[in-house]
C-alpha positions as CSV (number, residue, x, y, z in Angstrom):
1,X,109.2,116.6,100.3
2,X,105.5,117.9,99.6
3,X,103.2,118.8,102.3
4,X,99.5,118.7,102.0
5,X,97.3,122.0,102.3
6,X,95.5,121.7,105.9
7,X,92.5,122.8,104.0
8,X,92.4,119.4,101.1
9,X,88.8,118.6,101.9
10,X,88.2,121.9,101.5
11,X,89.7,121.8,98.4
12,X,87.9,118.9,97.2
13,X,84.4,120.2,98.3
14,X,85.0,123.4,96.3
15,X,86.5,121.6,93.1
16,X,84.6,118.7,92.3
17,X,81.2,118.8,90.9
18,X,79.5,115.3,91.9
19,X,77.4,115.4,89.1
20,X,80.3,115.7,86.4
21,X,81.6,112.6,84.7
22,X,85.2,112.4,85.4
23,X,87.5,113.1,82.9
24,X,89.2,109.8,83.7
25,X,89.3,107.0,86.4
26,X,90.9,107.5,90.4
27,X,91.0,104.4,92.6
28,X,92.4,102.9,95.8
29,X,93.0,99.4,96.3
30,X,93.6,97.5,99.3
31,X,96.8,95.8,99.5
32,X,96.0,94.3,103.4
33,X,92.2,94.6,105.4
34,X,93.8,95.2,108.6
35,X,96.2,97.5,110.2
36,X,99.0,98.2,112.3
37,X,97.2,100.7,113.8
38,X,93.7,101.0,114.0
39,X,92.1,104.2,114.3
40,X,89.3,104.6,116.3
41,X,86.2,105.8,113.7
42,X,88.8,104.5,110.6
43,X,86.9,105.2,107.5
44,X,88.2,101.7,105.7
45,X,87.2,99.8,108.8
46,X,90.3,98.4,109.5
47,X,89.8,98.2,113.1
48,X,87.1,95.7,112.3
49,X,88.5,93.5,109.3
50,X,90.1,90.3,109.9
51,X,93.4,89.8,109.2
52,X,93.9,89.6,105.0
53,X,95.9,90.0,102.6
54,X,95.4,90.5,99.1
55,X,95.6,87.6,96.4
56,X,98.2,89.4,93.8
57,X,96.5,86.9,90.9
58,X,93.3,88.9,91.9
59,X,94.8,91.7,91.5
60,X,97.0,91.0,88.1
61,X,93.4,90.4,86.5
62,X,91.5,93.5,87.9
63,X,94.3,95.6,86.7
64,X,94.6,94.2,83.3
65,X,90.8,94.3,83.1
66,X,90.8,98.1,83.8
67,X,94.4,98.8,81.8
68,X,92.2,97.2,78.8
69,X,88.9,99.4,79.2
70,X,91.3,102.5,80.1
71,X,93.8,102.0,77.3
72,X,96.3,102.3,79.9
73,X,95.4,105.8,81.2
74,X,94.4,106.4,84.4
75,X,94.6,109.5,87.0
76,X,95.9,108.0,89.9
77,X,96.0,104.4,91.4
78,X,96.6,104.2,95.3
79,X,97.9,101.7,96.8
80,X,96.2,101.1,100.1
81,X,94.4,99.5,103.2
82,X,94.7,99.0,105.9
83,X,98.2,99.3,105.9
84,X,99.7,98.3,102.8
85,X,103.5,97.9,103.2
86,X,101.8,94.2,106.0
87,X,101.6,92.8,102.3
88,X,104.9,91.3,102.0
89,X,104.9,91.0,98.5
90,X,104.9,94.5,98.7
91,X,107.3,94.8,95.6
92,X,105.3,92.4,93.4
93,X,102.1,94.9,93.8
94,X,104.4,97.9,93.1
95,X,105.7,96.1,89.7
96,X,102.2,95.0,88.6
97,X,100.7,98.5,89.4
98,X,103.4,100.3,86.8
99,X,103.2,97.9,84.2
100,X,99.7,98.2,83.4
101,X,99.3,101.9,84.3
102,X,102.8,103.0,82.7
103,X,102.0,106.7,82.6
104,X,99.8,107.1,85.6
105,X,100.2,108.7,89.2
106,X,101.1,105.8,91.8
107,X,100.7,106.0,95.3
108,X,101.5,104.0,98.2
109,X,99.7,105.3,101.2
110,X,100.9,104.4,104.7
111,X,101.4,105.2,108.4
112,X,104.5,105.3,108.0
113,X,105.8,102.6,110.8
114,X,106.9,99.9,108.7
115,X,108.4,102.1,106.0
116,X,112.1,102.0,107.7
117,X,111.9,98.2,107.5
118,X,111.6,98.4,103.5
119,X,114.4,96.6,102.1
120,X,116.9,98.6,99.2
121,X,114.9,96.7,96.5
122,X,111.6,98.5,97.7
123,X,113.4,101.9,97.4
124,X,114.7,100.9,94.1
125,X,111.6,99.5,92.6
126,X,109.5,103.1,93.8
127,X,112.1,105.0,91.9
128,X,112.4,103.1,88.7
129,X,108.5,103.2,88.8
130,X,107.9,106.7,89.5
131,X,106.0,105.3,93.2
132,X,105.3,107.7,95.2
133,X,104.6,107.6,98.9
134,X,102.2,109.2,101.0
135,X,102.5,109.5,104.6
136,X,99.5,110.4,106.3
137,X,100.7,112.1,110.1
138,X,99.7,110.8,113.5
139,X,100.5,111.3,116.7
140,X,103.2,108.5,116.6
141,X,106.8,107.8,116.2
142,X,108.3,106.6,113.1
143,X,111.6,106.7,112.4
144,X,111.6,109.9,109.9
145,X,115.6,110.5,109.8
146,X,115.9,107.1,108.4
147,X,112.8,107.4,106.2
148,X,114.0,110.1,104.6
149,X,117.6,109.2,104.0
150,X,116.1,106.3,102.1
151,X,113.7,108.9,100.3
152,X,116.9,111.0,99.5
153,X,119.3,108.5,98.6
154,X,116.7,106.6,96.3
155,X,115.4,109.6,95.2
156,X,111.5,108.6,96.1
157,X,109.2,111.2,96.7
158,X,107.7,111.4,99.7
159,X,104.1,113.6,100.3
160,X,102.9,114.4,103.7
161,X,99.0,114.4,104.2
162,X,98.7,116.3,107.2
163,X,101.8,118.4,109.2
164,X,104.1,115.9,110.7
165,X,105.1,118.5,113.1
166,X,101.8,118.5,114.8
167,X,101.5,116.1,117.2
168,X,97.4,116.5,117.9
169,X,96.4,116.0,114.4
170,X,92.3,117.3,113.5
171,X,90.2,113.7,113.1
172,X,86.9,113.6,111.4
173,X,83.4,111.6,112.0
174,X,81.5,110.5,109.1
175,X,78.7,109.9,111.2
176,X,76.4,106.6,109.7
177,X,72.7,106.8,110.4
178,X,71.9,103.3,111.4
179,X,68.3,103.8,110.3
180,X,69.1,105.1,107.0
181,X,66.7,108.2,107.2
182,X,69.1,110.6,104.9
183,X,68.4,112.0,101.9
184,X,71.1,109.8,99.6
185,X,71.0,112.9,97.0
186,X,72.1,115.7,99.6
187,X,74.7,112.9,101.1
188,X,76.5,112.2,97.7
189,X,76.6,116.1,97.5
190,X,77.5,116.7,100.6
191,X,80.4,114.3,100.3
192,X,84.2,115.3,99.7
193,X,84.6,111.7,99.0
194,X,81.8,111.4,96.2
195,X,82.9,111.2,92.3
196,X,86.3,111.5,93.9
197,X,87.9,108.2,94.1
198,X,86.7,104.8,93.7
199,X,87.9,102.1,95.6
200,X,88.7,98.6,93.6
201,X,87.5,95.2,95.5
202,X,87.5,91.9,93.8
203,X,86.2,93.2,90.6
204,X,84.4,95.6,91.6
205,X,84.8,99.3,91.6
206,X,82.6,101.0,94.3
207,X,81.4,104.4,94.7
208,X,83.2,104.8,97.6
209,X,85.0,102.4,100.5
210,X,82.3,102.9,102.7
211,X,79.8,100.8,100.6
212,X,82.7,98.8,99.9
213,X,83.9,97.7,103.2
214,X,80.4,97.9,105.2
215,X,80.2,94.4,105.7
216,X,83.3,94.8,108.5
217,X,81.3,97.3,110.1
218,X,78.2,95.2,109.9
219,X,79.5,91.8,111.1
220,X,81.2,93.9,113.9
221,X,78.4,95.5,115.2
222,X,75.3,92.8,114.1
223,X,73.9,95.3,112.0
224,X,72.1,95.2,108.4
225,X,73.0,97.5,106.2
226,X,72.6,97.2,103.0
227,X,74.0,97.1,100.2
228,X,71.8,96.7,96.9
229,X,72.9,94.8,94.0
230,X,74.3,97.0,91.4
231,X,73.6,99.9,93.8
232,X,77.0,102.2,93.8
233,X,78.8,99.9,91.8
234,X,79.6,98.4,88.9
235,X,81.7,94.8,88.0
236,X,84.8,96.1,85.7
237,X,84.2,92.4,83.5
238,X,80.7,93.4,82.3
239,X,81.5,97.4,82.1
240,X,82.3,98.3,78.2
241,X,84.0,101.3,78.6
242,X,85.7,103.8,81.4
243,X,82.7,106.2,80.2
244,X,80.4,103.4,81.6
245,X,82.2,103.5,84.5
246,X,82.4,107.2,85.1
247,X,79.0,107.9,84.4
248,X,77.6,105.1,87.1
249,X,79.7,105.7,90.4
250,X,78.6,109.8,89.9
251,X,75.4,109.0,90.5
252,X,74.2,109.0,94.2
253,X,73.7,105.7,95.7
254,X,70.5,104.3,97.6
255,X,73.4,103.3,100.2
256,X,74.0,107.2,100.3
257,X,71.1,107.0,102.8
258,X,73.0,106.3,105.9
259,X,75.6,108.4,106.0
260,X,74.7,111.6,107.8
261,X,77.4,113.8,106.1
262,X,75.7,117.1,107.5
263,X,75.8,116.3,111.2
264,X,79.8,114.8,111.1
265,X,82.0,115.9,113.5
266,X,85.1,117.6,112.6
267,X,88.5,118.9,114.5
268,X,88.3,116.0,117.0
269,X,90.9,114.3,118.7
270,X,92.8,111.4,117.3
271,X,92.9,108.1,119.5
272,X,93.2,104.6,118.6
273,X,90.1,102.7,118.1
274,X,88.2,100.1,120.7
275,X,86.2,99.1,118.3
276,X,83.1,100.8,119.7
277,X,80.1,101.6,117.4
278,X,79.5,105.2,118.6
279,X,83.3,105.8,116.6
280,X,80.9,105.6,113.4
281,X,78.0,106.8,114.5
């Protein structure tokens, strides 16, 4: 068992240089919109997406499209949502995932609730696949003694992000500014998520999930912002190259405009979300 530094975003501020090209290509992918649940301010929107799962054809092609421009190689794919293990083909994603990234870091990143439900075969497949699985910590029960029998006896690694000791976890608000009055330069600097890891939707890579997954918060709230076409992000079937792909989603974004990294909120206390506005703003 591996527990996350306190300090990661830290860690990532001081690191990365946003206005590097990558050395090679980091995403998530959504394996469900929703979750179990639903933090209040959640970064992925889940509070506010519908209820969907993802098509595994759709994502068969996107990973063959990106094993093809990647050769294969890859830093790390993640496995996400949402929640990912509501997907109950769970084991089918898992599969696909290693056989066109064969050498890369795998994650599955989860809660943690439904992880005791996980049939043998799913502890199984994350072993003969080199899977691991992150458990971010919340102020909830899961059933850890079982969890990490499973982990033990299957020989799965398991990685806390976050102390699962601590039972008032530190939260974070990205704050959005409705009007979109930033400066989108100091934003993407500013940003521990920028040139970090891109989030894969539909075939589409975008800079980050916020851009990605603004529409939830939009239809949520009857708001308009927007997103620009080709504007921090790029369609995987037209790029040439992972160079191409690096070199666009380092580059700020107009989008960049409305996030108001400077004035976020940090150390606050987790609660589950009423799908208010002021939780992203």
């Amino acid at each position: 068992m591996f527990q996350y530094n306190k300090f990661i975003n830290k860690f990532k501020l001081k690191f990365i240089n946003q206005n590097h090209t990558r050395n090679s290509l980091r995403f998530s992918v959504h394996l469900a919109e929703h979750c179990n649940l639903n933090c209040a301010g959640c970064e992925h929107f889940s509070p506010l997406a519908e209820a969907k799962l993802k098509n595994i054809d759709i994502i068969k092609n996107d990973f063959s499209r990106l094993s093809k421009i990647t050769d294969g190689i890859i830093e790390e794919l993640n496995l996400h949502g949402g929640e990912p293990l509501l997907n109950q083909q769970i084991n089918d994603f898992l599969l696909i995932s290693r056989k066109y990234f064969p050498e890369s870091r795998i994650n599955i990143m989860t809660n943690g609730i439904l992880l005791d439900k996980q049939t043998d075969i799913f502890w199984q497949i994350c072993y003969e696949s080199n899977i691991n699985i992150i458990i971010t910590c919340y102020p909830i029960q899961i059933n850890s003694n079982l969890i990490m029998e499973k982990a033990e006896r299957f020989k799965v690694k398991i990685i806390y992000l976050g102390d699962p000791a601590n039972k008032k976890p530190e939260w974070r608000k990205l704050k959005i500014d409705l009007n979109g009055k930033q400066n989108p330069i100091l934003s993407n600097n500013l940003c521990y998520a920028s040139n970090f890891c891109f989030q894969l939707v539909d075939g589409k890579l975008y800079k980050c999930w916020r851009i990605a997954y603004i529409k939830y918060f939009n239809n949520a709230f009857k708001k308009d912002l927007k997103v620009i076409k080709n504007d921090g992000y790029i369609d995987i079937y037209k790029a040439r190259n992972a160079i191409e792909i690096l070199n666009k989603l380092k580059k700020p974004a107009i989008f960049c405009r409305y996030c108001n990294i400077k004035e976020s909120e940090y150390n606050l206390k987790w609660q589950y979300s009423k799908k208010e506005i002021s939780e992203w703003t």
